[in-house]
N, C-alpha and C positions, 0 to 999 in steps of 0.2 A: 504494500500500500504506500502510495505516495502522500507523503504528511505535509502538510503546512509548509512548514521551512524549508524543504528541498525545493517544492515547487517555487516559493516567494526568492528564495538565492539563485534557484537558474534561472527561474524566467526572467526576472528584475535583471539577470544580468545579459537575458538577450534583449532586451526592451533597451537596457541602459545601451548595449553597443548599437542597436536598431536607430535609435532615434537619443545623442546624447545629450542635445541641448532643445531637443522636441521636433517634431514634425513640420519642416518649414512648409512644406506644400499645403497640409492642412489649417495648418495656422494661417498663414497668410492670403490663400485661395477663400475656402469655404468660411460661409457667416456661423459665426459662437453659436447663434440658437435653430443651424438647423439639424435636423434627425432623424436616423434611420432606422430600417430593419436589414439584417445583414443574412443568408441565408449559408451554410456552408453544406454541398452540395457534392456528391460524388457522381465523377465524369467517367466511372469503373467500376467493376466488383471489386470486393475487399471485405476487410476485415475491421472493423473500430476499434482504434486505442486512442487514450490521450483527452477524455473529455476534460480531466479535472484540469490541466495542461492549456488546453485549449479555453478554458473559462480563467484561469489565472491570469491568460497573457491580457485579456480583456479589462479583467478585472483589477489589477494591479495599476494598469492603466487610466481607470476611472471607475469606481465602485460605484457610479449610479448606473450604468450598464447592466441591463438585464438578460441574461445567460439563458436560454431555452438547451440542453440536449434533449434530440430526440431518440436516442440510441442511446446502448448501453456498454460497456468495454468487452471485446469479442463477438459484438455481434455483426452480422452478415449483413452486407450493404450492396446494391445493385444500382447502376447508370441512373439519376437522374434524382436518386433517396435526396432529402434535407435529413440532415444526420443534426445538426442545432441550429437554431438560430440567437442571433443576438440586436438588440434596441435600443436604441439613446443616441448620445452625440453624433455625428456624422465625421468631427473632426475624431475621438476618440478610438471608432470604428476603425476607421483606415491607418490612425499610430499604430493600432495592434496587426492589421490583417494578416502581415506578412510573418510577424514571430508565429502565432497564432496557427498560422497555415503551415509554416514548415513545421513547426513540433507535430501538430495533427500527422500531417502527412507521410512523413518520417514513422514516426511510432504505427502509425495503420499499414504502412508498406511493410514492418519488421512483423507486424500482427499476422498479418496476409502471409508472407511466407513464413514463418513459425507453422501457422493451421494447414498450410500445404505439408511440411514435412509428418505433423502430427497424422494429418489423414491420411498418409502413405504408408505407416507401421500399425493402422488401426488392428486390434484384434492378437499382435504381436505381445505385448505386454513392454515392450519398451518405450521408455521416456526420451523423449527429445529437449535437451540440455541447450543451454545457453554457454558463453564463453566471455574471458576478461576483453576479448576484441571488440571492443564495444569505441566508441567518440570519446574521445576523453572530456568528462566532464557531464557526458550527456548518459553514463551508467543506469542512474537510477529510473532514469525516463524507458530506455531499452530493454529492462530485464522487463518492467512494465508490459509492454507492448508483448515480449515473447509471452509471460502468461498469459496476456488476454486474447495470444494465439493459441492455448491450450497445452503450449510448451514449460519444463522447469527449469530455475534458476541453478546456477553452480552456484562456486565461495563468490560471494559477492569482492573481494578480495585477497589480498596477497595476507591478511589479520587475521581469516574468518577458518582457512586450515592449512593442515601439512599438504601440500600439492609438490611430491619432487619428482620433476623433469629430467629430461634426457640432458641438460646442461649440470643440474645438480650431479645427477649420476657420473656425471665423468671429469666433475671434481675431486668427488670422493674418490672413484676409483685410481684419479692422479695424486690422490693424497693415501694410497695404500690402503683403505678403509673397509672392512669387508662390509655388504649392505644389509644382510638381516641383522647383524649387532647396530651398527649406528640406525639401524630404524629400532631396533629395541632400546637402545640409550634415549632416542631421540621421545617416543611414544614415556619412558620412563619421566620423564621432566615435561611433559605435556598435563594439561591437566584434563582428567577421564572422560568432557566431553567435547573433547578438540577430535577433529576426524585426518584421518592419515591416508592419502592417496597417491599410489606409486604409478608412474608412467613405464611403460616397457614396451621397447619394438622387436623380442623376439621371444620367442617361446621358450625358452632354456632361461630366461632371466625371473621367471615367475616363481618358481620354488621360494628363491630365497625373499623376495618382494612378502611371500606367504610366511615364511619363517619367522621375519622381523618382526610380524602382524600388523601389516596394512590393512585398511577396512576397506578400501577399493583399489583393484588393478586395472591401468586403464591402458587398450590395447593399442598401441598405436600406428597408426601404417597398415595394422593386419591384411591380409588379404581373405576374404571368406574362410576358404579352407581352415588356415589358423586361427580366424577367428574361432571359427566351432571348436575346433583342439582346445585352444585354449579356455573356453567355457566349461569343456569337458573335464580341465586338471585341475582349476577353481572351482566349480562343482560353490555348494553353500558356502564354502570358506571365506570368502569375502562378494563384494558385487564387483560386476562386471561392465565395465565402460568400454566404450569402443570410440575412439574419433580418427581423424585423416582419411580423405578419401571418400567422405561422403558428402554427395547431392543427393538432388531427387531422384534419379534415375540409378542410384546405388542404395540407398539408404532399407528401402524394404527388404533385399538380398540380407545385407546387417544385421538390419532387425531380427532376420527368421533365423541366425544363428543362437540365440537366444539370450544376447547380453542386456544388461538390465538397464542404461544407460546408452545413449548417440548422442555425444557433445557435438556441437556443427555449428562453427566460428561464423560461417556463411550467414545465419540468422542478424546477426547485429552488421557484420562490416560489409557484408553484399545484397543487403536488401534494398531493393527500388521505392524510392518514395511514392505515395499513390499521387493517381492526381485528383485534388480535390481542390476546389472552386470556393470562392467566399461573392455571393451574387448579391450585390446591393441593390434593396429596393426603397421606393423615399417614404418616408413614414407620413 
């Protein structure tokens, strides 16, 4: 959930880069007292994410602005839906349109495709994961958007667990380290509900990943075949994650191996903005 203050610090600070010393066109073009109704309109199919988003950027802008959504987050929109509307100022309307419309849009294109991958592994029993490849700055808005495509979140960051990678691992192994003891040391000094997830690109490195006691193995690069191997030598001992290498057009294959987990970076840093319209009409 998107709280109060993330919204009021990022929007306020696309608002503030948007317009820093105010909107010279609408200040100085259009008359103080005239006013609209603003309609925000999908020109696609999609996905809705970003109402609260989309009414901050208005709202922070001029709280006499009156916010209509008429959709809800993840719901299904087709050519031509008014998804909200918005009424008041005419100068205030147009400071905002454009923060406004890119947050929308952005967050609904990441929603859209999140609910494509999820409807590709339907019946699978795997979740489709989110990843730190997010806009820097713009994290909180995107994890958003993936669940209100039916997708779940990872460690929201690098504080929230043990995540060692193929970089860590071949520090350690440049430091002589064997890795089920430094994952047992490491798990040792953690505190018992911190979570421990080891990366591994071959099937020989899993044992001792197991040994240490990671509570997730995550497969990476696999190819089908080893993907299934390796579900098969994890078996309950820990979960099983899978990413590299998945689209839409590989991810069901993935899924039917039967890992519990498809992290897919593609969600946040290759999703298409939708296009979505803000239609003014004069009130």
């Amino acid at each position: 959930m998107l709280t109060a203050a993330t919204l009021t610090r990022i929007v306020g600070a696309a608002l503030e880069e948007d317009a820093p010393w105010g909107d010279l066109t609408s200040t100085t073009l259009l008359p103080s007292d005239a006013t609209a109704t603003a309609d925000l309109t999908a020109r696609e199919h999609g996905v809705f994410s970003g109402g609260d988003v989309f009414t901050a950027a208005f709202t922070l802008t001029d709280p006499t602005l009156t916010i209509d959504l008429h959709v809800g987050e993840g719901d299904e929109f087709a050519p031509g839906d008014v998804l909200a509307s918005v009424t008041g100022s005419a100068r205030s309307i147009l400071t905002a349109e454009r923060v406004a419309l890119n947050f929308t849009q952005r967050m609904s294109g990441i929603a859209t495709l999140t609910a494509q991958y999820v409807k590709a592994v339907e019946g699978t029993g795997a979740r489709i994961a989110d990843t730190r490849k997010t806009t820097p700055g713009l994290r909180a808005f995107e994890r958003h958007a993936v669940v209100s495509g039916g997708g779940s979140n990872h460690r929201f960051s690098l504080s929230d667990a043990v995540m060692a990678k193929d970089n860590h691992l071949a520090v350690l192994q440049r430091s002589g380290a064997d890795l089920a003891t430094a994952l047992r040391e490491a798990l040792a000094r953690l505190p018992h509900t911190a979570h421990v997830v080891v990366e591994v690109d071959r099937l020989d490195q899993i044992e001792a990943v197991l040994s240490g006691g990671a509570h997730t193995v995550l497969l990476d690069n696999f190819s089908v075949d080893d993907l299934r191997s390796g579900v098969a030598l994890i078996g309950d001992r820990a979960t099983v994650e899978a990413s590299g290498g998945v689209d839409l057009d590989t991810v069901r294959a993935i899924a039917e191996t039967g890992v519990d987990v498809i992290s897919v970076g593609a969600l946040t840093h290759s999703a298409r903005a939708l296009d979505l319209g803000l239609d003014v009409r004069i009130a």
